[in-house]
C-alpha positions in Angstrom: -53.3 1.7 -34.3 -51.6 4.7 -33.4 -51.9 3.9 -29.8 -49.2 0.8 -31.1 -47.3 2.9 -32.8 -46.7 4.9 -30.2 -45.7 2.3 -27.7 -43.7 0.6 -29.8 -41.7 3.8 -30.6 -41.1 4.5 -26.8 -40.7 1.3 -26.2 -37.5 1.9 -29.0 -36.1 4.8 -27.7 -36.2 3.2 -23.8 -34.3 0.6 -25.1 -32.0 2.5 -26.8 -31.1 4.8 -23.8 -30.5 1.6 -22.0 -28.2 0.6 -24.2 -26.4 4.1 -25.1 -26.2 3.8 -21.0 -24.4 0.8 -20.3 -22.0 1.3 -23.3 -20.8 4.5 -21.9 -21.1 2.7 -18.2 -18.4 -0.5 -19.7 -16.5 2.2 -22.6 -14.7 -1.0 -23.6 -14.6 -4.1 -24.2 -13.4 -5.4 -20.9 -15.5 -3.1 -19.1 -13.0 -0.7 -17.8 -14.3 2.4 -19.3 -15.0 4.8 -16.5 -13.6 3.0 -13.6 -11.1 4.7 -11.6 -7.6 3.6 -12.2 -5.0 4.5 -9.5 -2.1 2.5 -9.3 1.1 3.2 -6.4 4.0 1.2 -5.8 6.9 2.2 -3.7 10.6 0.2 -3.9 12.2 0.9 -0.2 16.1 0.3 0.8 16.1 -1.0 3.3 19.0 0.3 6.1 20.9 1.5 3.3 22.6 5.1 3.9 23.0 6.1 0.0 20.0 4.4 -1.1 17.5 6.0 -2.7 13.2 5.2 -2.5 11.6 5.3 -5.9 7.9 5.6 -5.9 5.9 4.6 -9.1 2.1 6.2 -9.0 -0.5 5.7 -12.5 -3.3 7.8 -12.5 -7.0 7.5 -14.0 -5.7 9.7 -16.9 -2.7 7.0 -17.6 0.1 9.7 -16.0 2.9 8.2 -14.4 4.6 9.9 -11.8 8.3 8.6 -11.2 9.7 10.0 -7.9 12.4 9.0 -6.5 13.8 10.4 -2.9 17.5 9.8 -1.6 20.7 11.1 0.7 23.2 13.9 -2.0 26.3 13.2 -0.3 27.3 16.4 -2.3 25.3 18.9 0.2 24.0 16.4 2.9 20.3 16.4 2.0 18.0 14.8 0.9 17.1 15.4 -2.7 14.0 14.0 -4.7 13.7 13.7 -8.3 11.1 13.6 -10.1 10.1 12.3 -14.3 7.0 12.0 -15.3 5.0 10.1 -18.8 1.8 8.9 -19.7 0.4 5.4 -21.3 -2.4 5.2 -23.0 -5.9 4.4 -22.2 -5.7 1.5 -23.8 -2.5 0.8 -22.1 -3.7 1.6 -18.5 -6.7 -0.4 -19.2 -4.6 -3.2 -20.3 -2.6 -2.9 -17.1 -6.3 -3.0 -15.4 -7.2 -6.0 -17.2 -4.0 -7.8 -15.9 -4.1 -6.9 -12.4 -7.8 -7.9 -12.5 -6.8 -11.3 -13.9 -4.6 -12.5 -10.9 -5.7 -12.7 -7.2 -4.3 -9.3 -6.1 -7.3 -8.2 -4.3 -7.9 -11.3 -2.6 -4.4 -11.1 -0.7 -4.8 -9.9 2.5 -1.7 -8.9 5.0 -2.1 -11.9 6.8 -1.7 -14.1 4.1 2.3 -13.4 4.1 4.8 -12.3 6.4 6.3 -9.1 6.1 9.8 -9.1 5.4 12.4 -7.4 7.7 12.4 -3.4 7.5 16.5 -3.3 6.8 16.2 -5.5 3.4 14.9 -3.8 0.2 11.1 -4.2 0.5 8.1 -2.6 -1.9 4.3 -1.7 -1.3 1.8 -1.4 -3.5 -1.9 0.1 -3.1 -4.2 -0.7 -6.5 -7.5 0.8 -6.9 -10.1 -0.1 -9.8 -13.7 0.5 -9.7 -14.7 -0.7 -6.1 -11.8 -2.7 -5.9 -8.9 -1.7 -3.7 -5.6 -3.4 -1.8 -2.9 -2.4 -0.5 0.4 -4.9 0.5 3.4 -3.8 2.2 6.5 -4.7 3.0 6.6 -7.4 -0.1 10.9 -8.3 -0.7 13.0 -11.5 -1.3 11.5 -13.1 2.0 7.9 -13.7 0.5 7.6 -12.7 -3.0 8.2 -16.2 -4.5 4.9 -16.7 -2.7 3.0 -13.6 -3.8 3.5 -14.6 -8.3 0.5 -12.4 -8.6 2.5 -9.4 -7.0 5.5 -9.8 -9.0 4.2 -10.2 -12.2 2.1 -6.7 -11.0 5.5 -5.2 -10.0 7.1 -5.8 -13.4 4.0 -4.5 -15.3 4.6 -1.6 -13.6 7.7 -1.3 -14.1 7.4 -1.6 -17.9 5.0 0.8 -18.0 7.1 3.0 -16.4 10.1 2.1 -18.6 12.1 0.4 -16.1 13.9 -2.8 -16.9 12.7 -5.8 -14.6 15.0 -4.5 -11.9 12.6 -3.8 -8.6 15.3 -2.7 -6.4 15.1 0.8 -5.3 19.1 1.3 -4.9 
C-alpha cells in the first residue's frame, strides 16, 4: 500500500514540475513569455540633402530607442538625436502577437522589388523566438503589395508615438 502511495505522490509532483515548466516556458497566454523580442525599423530619405534617417529599435524589455540621424545646416554636421520610452510587456507582447498573425516571416527579398535608393525607403529586421526577417528597401514602389509590412510599420510607429506618417523627412 505504501509502495502506491508513493508512486502516486511522485507520479504528482512529476506532473506538477511539468506543468510549473511549460507555464513559465509560454508566461502568457499567447505563448510569448520568454521569447526574445527585438524589433528594428529604419525610415531612409532617399537623395534628400536636409533629410533626416529615423531608426525605430524595441527591445526584449519593451525599450524603444528613437534615433534619428541628419545634415545641421547650422554647423555642417551631421547630428543624431536621440529619445527613448518603454511599452509594456503586455504591449510588446501584443505587438508580437500581431506581427506573428500576418505573413512577415514568410516574405522573402525576392518576393518584391526593391524600390529605387533616391525615394524614401524603410527596412525592417523582426526577431521573435526562432523566428527572424529582415526586408529592405520597402517605399511607395511595393508597399501596396507588402499589407503585412505596413500594417507592421504603423504598429510601430504607434508604439513609438508617431502618427501614421512613415516618412523619414
Amino acid at each position: 500500500m505504501n509502495a502506491k502511495i508513493i508512486a502516486v505522490a511522485t507520479l504528482l509532483v512529476l506532473l506538477l514540475g511539468c506543468a510549473k515548466q511549460q507555464s513559465a516556458q509560454n508566461g502568457s497566454p499567447d505563448g510569448l513569455g520568454n521569447a526574445g523580442i527585438s524589433i528594428k525599423e529604419t525610415d531612409s530619405p532617399g537623395f534628400i540633402a536636409t533629410a533626416k534617417t529615423r531608426t525605430t529599435t524595441i527591445g526584449n524589455d519593451g525599450k524603444i530607442t528613437v534615433e534619428t540621424t541628419g545634415y545641421d545646416p547650422a554647423t555642417s554636421k551631421e547630428k543624431t538625436e536621440t529619445a527613448e520610452s518603454s511599452i509594456s510587456r503586455e504591449q510588446l507582447e501584443g505587438l508580437a502577437s500581431y506581427i506573428l498573425s500576418t505573413d512577415f516571416f514568410g516574405i522573402k527579398q525576392a518576393d518584391y522589388r526593391i524600390c529605387n535608393p533616391d525615394t524614401p525607403r524603410t527596412a525592417i529586421e523582426i526577431t521573435i523566438g526562432d523566428k527572424s526577417n529582415s526586408l529592405y528597401g520597402i517605399g511607395a514602389c511595393n508597399i501596396g503589395n507588402l499589407p503585412a509590412v505596413s500594417g507592421i510599420i504603423e504598429k510601430i510607429g504607434s508604439a513609438a508615438g508617431r502618427q501614421q506618417d512613415t516618412s523619414a523627412g
